[in-house]
N, CA, C and O of each residue as an XYZ file, in Angstrom:
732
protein
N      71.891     48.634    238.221
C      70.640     48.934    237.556
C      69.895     47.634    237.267
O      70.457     46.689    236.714
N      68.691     47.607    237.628
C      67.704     46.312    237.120
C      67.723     45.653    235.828
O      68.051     46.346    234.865
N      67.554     44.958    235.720
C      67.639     44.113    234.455
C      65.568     44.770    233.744
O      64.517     44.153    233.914
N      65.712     45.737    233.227
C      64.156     45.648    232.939
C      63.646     44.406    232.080
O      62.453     44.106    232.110
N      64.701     43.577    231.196
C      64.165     42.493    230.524
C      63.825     41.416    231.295
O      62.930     40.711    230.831
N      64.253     41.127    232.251
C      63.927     40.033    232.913
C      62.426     39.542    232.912
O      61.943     40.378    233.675
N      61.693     38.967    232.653
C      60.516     38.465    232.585
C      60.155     37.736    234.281
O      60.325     36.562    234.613
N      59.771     38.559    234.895
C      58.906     38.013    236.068
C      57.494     37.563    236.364
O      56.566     38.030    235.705
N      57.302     36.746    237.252
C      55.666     36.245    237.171
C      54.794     37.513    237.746
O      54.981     37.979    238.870
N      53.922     37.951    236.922
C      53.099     38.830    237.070
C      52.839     39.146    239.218
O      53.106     40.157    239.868
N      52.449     38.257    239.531
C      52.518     38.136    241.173
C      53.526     38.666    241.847
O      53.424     39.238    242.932
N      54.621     38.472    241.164
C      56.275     38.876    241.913
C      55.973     40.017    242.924
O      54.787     40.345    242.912
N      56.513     40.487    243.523
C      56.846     41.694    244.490
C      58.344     41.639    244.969
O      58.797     41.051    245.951
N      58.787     42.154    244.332
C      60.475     42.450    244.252
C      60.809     43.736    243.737
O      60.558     44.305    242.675
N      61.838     44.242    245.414
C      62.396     45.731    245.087
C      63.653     45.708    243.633
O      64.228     44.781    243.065
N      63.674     47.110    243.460
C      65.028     47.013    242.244
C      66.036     46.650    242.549
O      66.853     46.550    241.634
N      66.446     46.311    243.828
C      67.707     45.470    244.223
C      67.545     44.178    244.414
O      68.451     43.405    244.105
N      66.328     43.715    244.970
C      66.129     42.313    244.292
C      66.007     41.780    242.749
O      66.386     40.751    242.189
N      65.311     42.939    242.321
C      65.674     42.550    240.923
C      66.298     42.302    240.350
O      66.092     41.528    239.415
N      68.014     43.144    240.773
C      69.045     43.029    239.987
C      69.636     41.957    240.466
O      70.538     41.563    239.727
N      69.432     41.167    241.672
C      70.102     39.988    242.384
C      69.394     38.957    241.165
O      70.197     38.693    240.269
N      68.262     38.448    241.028
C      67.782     38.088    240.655
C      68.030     37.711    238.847
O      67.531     36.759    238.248
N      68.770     38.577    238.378
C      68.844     38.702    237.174
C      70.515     38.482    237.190
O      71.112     37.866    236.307
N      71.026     38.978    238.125
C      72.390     38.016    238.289
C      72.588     36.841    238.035
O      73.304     36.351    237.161
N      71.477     35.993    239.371
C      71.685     34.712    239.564
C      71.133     34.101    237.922
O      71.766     33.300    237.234
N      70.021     34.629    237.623
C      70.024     34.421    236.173
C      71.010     33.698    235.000
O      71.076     32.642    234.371
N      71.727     34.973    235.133
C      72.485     35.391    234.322
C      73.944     34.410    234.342
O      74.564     34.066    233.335
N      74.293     34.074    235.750
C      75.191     33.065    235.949
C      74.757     31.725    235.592
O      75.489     31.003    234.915
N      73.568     31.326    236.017
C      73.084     29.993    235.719
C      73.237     29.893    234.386
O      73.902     28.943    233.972
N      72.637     30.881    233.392
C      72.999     30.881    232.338
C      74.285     30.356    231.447
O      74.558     29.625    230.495
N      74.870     31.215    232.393
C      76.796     30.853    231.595
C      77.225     29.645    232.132
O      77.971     29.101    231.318
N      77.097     29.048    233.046
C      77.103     27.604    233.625
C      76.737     26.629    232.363
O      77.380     25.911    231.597
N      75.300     26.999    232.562
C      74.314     25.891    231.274
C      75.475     25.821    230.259
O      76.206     24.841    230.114
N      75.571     27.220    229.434
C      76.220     26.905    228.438
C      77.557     26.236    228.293
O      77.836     25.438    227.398
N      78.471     26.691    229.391
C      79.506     25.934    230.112
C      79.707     24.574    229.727
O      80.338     23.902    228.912
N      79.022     24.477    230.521
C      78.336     23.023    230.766
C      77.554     21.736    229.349
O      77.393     20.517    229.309
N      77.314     22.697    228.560
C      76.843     21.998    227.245
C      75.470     21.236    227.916
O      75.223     20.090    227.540
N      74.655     21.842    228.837
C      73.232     21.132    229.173
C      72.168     21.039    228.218
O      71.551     22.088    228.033
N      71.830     20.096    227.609
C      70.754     20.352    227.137
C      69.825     21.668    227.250
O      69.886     22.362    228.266
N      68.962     21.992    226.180
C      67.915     23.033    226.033
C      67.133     22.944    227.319
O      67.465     23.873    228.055
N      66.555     22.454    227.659
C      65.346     21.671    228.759
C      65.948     21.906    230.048
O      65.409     22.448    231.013
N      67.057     21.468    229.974
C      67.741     21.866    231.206
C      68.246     22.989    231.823
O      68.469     23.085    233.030
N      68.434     23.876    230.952
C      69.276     24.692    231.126
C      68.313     25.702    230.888
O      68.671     26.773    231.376
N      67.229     25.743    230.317
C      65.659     26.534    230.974
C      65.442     26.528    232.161
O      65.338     27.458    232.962
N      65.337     24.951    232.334
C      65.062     24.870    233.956
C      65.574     25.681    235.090
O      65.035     26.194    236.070
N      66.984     25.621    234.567
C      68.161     26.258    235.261
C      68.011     27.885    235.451
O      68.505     28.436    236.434
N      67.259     28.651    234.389
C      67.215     30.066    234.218
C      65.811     30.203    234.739
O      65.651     31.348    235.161
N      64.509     29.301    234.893
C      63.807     29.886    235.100
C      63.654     29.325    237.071
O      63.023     29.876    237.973
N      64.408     28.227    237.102
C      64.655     28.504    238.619
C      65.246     30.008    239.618
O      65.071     30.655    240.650
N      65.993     29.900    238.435
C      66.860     31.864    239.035
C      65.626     32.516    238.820
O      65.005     32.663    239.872
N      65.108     32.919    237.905
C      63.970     33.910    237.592
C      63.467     33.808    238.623
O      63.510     34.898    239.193
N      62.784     32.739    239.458
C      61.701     33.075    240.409
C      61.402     32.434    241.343
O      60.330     32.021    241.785
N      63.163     32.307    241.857
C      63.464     31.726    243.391
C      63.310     32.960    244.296
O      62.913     32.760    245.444
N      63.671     34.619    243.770
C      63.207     35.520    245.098
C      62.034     36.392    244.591
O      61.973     37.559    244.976
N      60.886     35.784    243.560
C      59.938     36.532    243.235
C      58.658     36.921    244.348
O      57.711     37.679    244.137
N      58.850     36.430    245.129
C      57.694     36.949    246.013
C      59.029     37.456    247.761
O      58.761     37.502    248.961
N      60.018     37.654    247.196
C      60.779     37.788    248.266
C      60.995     39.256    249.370
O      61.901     39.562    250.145
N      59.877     39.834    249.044
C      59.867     41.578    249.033
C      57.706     41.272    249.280
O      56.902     42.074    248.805
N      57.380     40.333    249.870
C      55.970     40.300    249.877
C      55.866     39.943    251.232
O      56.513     39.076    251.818
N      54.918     40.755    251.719
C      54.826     41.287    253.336
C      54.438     39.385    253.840
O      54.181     38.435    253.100
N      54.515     39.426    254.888
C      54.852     38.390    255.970
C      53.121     37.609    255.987
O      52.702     36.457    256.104
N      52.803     38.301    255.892
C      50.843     37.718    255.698
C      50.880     37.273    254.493
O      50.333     36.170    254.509
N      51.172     37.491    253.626
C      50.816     36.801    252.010
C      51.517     35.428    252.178
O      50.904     34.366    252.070
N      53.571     35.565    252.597
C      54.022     34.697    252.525
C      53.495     33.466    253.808
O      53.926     32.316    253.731
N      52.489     33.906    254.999
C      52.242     32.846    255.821
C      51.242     32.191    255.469
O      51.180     30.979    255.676
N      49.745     33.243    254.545
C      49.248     32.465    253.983
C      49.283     31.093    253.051
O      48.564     30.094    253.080
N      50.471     31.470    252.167
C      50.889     30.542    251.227
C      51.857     29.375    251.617
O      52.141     28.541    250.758
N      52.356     29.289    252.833
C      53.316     28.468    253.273
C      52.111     27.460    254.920
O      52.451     26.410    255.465
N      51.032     28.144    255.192
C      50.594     27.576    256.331
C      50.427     26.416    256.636
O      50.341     26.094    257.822
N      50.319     25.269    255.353
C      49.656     23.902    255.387
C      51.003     22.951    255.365
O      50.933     21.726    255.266
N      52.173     23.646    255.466
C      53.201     22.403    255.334
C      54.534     22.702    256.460
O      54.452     23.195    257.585
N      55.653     22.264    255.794
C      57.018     22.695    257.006
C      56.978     23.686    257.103
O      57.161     23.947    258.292
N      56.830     24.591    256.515
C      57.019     25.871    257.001
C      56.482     27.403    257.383
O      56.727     28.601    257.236
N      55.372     26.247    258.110
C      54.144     26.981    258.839
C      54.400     27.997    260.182
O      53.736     29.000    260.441
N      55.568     27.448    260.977
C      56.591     28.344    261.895
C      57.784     28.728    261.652
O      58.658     29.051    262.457
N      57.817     28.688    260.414
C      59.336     28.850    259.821
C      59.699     30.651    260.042
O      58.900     31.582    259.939
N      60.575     30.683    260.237
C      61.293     32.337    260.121
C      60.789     32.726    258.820
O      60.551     31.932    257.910
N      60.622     34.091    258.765
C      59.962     34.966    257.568
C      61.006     35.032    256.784
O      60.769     35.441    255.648
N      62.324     34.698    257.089
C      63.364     35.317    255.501
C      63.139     33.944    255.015
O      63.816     33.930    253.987
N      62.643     32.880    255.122
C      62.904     31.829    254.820
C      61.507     31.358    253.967
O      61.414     30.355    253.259
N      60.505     32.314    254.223
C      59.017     32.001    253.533
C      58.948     31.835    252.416
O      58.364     30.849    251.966
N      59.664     32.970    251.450
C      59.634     33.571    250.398
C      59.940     32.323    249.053
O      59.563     32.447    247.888
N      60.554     31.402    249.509
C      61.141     30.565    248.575
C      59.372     29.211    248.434
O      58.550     29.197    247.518
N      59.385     28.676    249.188
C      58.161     28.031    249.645
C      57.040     28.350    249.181
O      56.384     27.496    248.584
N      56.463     29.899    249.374
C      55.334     30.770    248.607
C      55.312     30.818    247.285
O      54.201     30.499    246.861
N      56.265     31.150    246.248
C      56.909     31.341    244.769
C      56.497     29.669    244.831
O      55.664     29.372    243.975
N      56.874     28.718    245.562
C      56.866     27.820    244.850
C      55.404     27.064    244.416
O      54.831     26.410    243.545
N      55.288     27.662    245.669
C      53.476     26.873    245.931
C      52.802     27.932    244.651
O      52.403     27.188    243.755
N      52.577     29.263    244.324
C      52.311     30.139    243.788
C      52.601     29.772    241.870
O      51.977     30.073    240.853
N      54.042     28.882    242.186
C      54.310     28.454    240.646
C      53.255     27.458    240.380
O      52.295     27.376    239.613
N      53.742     26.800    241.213
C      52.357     25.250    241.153
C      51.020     25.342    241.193
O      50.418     24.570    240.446
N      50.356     26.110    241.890
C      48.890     26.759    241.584
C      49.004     27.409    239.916
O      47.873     27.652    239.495
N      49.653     27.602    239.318
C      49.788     28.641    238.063
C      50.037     27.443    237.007
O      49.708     27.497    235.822
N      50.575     26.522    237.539
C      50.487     25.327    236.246
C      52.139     24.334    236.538
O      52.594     23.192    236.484
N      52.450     25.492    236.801
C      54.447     24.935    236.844
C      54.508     23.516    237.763
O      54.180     23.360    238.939
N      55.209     22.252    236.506
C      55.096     21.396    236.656
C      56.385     20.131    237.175
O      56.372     19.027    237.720
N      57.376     21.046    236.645
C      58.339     20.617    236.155
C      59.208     20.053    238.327
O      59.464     20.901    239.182
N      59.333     19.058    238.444
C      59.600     18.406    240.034
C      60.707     19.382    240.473
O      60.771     19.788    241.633
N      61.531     19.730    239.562
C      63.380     20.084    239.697
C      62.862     21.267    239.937
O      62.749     21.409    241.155
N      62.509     22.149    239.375
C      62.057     23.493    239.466
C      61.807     23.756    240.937
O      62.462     24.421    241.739
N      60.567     22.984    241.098
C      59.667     23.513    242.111
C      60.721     23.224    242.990
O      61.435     24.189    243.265
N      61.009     22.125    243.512
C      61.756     22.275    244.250
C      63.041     22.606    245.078
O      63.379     22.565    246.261
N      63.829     23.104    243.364
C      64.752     23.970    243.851
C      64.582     25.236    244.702
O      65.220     25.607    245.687
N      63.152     26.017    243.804
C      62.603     27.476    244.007
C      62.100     27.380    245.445
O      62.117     28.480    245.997
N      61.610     26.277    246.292
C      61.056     26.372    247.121
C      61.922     26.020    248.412
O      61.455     26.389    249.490
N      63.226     25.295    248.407
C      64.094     25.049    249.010
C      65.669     26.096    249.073
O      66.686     26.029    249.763
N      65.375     26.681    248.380
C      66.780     27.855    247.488
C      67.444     28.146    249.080
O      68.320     27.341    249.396
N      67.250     28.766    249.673
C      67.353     29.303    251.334
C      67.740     28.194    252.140
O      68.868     28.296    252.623
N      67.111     27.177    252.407
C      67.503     26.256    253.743
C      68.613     25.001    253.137
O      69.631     24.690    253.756
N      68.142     24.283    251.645
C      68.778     23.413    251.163
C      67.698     22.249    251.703
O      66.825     22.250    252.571
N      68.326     21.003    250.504
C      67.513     20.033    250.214
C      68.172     18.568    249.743
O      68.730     18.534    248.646
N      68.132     17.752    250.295
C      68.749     16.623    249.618
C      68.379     15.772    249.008
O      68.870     14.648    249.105
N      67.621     16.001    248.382
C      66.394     15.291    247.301
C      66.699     16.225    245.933
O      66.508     15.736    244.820
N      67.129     17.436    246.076
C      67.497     18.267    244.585
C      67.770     17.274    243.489
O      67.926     16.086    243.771
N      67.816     17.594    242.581
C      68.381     17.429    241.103
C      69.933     18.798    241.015
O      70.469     19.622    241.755
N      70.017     18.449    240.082
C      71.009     19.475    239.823
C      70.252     20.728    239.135
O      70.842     21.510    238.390
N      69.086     20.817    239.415
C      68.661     22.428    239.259
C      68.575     22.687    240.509
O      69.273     23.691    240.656
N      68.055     22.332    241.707
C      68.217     22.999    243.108
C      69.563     22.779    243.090
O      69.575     23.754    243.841
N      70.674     22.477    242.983
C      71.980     22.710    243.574
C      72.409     23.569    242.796
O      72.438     24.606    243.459
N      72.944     23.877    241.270
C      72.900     25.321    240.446
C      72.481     26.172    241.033
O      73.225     27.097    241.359
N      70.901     26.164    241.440
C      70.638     27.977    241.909
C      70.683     27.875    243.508
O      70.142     28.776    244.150
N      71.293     26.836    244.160
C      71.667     27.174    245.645
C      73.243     27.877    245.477
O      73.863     28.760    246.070
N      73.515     26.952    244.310
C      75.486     27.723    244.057
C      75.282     29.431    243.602
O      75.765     30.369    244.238
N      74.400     29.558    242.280
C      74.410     30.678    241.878
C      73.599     32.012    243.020
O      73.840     33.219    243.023
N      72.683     31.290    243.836
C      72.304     32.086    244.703
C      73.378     32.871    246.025
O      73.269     33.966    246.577
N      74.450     31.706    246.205
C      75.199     31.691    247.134
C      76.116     32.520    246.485
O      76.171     33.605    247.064
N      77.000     32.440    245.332
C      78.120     32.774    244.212
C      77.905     34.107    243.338
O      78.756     34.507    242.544
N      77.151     34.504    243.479
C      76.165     35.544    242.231
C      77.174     37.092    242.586
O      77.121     37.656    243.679
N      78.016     37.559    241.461
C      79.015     38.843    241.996
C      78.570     40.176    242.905
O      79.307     41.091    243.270
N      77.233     40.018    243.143
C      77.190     41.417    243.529
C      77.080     41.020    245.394
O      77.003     41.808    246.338
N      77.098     40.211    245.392
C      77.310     40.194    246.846
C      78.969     40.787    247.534
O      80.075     40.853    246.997
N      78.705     40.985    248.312
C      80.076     41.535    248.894
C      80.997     40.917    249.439
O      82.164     41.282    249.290
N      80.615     39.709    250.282
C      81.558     38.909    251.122
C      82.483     38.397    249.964
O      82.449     38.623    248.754
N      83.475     37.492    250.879
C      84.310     36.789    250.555
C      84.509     36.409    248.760
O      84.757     35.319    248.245
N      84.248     38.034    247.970
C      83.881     38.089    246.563
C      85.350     37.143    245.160
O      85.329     36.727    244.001
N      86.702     37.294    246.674
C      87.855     36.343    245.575
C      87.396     34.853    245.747
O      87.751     34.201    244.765
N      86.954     34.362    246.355
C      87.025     33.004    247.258
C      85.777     32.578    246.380
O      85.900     31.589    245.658
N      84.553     33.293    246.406
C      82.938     32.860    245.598
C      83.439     33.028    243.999
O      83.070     32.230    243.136
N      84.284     34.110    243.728
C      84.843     34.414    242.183
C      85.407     33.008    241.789
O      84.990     32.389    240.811
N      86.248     32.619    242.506
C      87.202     31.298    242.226
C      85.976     30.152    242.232
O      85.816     29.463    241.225
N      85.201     29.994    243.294
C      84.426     28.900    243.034
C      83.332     28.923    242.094
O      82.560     27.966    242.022
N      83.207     29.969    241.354
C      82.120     30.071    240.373
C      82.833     29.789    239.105
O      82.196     29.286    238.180
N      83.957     30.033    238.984
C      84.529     30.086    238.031
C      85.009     28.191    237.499
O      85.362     27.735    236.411
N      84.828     27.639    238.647
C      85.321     26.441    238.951
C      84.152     25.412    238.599
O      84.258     24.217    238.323
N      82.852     26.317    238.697
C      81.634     25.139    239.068
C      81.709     24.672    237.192
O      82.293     23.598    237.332
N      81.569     24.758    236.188
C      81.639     24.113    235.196
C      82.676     22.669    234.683
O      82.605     21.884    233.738
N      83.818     22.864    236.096
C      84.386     21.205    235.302
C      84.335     20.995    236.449
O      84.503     19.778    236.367
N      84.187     21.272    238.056
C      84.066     20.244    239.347
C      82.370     20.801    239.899
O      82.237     21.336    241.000
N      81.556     20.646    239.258
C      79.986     20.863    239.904
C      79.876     20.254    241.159
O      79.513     20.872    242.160
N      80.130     19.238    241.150
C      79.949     18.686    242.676
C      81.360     18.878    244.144
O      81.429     18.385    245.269
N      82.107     19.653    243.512
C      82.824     19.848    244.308
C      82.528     21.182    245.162
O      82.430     21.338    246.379
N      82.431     21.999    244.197
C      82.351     23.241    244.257
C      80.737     23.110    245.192
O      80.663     23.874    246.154
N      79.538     22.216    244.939
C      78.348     22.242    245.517
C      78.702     22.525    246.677
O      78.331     23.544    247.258
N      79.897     21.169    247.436
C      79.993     20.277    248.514
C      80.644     21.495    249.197
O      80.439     21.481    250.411
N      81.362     22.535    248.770
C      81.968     23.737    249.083
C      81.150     24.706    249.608
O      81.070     25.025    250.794
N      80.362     25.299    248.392
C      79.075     26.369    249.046
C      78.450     25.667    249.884
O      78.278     26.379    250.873
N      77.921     24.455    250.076
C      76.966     23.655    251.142
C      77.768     24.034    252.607
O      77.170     24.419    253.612
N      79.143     23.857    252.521
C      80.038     23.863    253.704
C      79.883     25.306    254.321
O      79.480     25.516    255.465
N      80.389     26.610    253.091
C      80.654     27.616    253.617
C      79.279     28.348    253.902
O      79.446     29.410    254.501
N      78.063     28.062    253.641
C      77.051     28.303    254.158
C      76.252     27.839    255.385
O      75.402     28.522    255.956
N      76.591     26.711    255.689
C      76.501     25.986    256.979
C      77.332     26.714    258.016
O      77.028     26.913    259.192
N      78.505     27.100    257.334
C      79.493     27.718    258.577
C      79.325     29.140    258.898
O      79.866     29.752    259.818
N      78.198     29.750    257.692
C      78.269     31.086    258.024
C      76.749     30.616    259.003
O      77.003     30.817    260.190
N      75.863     30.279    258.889
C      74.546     30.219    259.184
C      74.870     29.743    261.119
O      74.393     30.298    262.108
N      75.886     28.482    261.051
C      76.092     28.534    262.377
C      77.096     29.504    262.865
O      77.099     29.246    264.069
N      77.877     30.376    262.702
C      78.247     32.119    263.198
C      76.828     32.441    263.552
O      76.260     32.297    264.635
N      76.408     32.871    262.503
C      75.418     34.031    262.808
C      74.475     33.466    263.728
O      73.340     33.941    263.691
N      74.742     32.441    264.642
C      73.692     32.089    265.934
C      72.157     31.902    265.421
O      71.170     32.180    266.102
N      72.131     31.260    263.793
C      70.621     30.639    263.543
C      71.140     29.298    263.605
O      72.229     28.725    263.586
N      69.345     28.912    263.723
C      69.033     27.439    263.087
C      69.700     26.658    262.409
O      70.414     27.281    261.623
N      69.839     25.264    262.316
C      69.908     24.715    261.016
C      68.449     24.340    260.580
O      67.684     24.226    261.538
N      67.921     24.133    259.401
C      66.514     23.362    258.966
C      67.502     21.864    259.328
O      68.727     21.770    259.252
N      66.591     20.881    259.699
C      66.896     19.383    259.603
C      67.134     19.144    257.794
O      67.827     18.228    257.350
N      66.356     20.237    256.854
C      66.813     19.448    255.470
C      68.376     19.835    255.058
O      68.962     19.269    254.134
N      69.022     20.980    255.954
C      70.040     21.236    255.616
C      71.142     19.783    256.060
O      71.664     18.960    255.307
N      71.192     19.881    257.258
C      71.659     18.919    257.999
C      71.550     17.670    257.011
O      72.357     16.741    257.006
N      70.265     17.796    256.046
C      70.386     16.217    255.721
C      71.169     16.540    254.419
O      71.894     15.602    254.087
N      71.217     17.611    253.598
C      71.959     17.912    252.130
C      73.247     17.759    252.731
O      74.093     17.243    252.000
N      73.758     18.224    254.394
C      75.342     18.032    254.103
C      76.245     16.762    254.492
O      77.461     16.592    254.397
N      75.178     15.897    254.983
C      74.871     14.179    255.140
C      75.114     13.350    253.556
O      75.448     12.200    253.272
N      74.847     14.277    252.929
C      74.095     13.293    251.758
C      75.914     13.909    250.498
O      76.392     13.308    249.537
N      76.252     14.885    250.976
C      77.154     15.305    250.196
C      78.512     15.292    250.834
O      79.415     15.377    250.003
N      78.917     15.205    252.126
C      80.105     15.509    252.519
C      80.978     14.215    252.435
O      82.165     14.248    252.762
C-alpha cells in the first residue's frame, strides 16, 4: 500500500507502485541517517534525495526528452530519463543543494563525483526490501551499510554492473568511471 504521507513535488507523476518504492527507499535512507548519527542537514538531504529520485519516473517519454534535451542525456534510453528530468525540474523550482541534485539526477547510471548522498540513494535504490531479487544477499548488505558504507557501496556498484552487463545493456562512461574511482 502507498505511503499517502509521503510528500511529493506537486509535478511528480508516479504510479502507486512507484510510490510505494519510493517511500521505501525513503524510509531506509532514513534508518541509515539515524544509524549513522548524520547530522540534521544531512540526513534531510538523504530523505529528500529518496523522495524525488523516481518523481517524474511514470512521465511519458516527451516530457522526460523535453527536460533532458540540452545535455548527456539527449539520446539516452528512456528508463534512464527520469532521474535527469526530476533533477533539472528540482533546479528550475529553486533546489539548490549540489549533493541532492546530483544524486537525483544520476540515481540509475551512477556517478563519481557523488557525495555520500548520491551513493546512499544509489545503495537504498539498489537495497530497498520490496524488490524481489537476490532479497538475503541485499538484506545482509543493507543491514551492513551503517558500520562498512563504503564497502557495502563498492558491493552494490559491483553487483549492479554485473547485472546491467547480463542483461546485454550499455554501460554510461559515468558508470565505468564510479567503478574506477571505487574498486
Amino acid at each position: 500500500m502507498p505511503d499517502r504521507d509521503l510528500v511529493l513535488p506537486t509535478w511528480s507523476q508516479v504510479s502507486d507502485k512507484r510510490r510505494a518504492h519510493i517511500s521505501r527507499v525513503t524510509a531506509l535512507l532514513g534508518e541509515w541517517a539515524v544509524a549513522m548519527r548524520l547530522s540534521p542537514a544531512e540526513g534531510e538531504a538523504w530523505r529528500d534525495a529518496g523522495r524525488w529520485h523516481d518523481a517524474l519516473r511514470d512521465a511519458p517519454e516527451k516530457e522526460l526528452r523535453a527536460l533532458t534535451a540540452d545535455g548527456t542525456f539527449a539520446t539516452a534510453p528512456v528508463a534512464v530519463l527520469h532521474g535527469p528530468a526530476a533533477a533539472a525540474r528540482l533546479e528550475r523550482d529553486g533546489e539548490s543543494r549540489a549533493g541532492v541534485l546530483l544524486a537525483v539526477k544520476w540515481h540509475t547510471v551512477g556517478n563519481p563525483e557523488w557525495d555520500r548522498t548520491g551513493r546512499a540513494l544509489f545503495m537504498a535504490d539498489f537495497l530497498e526490501p520490496g524488490r524481489s531479487f537476490m532479497q538475503a544477499d541485499r538484506t545482509f548488505l543493507s543491514a551492513q551499510l551503517p558500520r562498512d558504507f563504503d564497502g557495502v557501496f563498492r558491493q552494490a556498484v559491483r553487483m549492479r554492473i554485473e547485472w546491467t552487463l547480463r542483461e546485454g545493456k550499455a554501460l554510461f562512461p559515468e558508470t565505468v568511471a564510479l567503478w574506477n574511482s571505487v574498486r
